[in-house]
C-alpha positions in Angstrom: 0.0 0.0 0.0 1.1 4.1 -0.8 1.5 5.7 2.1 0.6 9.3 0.7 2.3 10.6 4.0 6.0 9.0 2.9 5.4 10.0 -0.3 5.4 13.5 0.3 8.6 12.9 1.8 10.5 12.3 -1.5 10.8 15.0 -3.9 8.1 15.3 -6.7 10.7 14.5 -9.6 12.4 11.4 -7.9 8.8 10.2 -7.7 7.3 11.2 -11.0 7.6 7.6 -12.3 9.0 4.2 -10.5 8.1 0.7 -10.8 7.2 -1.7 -7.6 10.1 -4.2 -6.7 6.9 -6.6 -6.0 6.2 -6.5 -9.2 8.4 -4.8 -11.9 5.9 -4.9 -15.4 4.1 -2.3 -14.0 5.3 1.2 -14.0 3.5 4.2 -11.2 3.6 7.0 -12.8 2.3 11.0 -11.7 -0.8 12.2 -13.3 1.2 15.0 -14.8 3.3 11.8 -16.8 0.3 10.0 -17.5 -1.4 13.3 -19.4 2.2 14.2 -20.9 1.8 10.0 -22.4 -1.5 10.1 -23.4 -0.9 13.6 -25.5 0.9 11.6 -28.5 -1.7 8.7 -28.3 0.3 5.7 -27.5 -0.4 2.4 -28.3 -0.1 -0.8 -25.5 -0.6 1.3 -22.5 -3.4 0.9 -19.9 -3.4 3.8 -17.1 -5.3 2.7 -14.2 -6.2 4.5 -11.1 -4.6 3.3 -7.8 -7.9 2.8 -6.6 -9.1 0.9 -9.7 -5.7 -1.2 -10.0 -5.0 -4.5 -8.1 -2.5 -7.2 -8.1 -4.2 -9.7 -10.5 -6.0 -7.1 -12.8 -5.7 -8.5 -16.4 -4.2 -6.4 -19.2 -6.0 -6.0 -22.7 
């Protein structure tokens, strides 16, 4: 689980994008990334919520 509190912790640009050593396919990344990403329409990406993503969630 994200603890927002330790988050805030870490400065924004250190924690713009990383990946969970639990499981390494899948990338976090900042809104701010995600909107920068989806500006140039790219193709085989999936953004999901943290509150809509979970361990097992199939990808398309």
């Amino acid at each position: 689980m994200l603890a927002e509190d330790k988050l805030e912790d870490i400065a924004l640009e250190k924690r713009l994008m990383f990946f969970l050593l639990e499981k390494t396919s899948v990338f976090l990344v900042h809104q701010s990334v995600k909107e920068a990403m989806e500006s140039i329409s790219p193709t085989g990406l999936s953004f999901y919520s943290l509150e809509e993503w979970y361990s097992d969630i199939v990808f398309d």
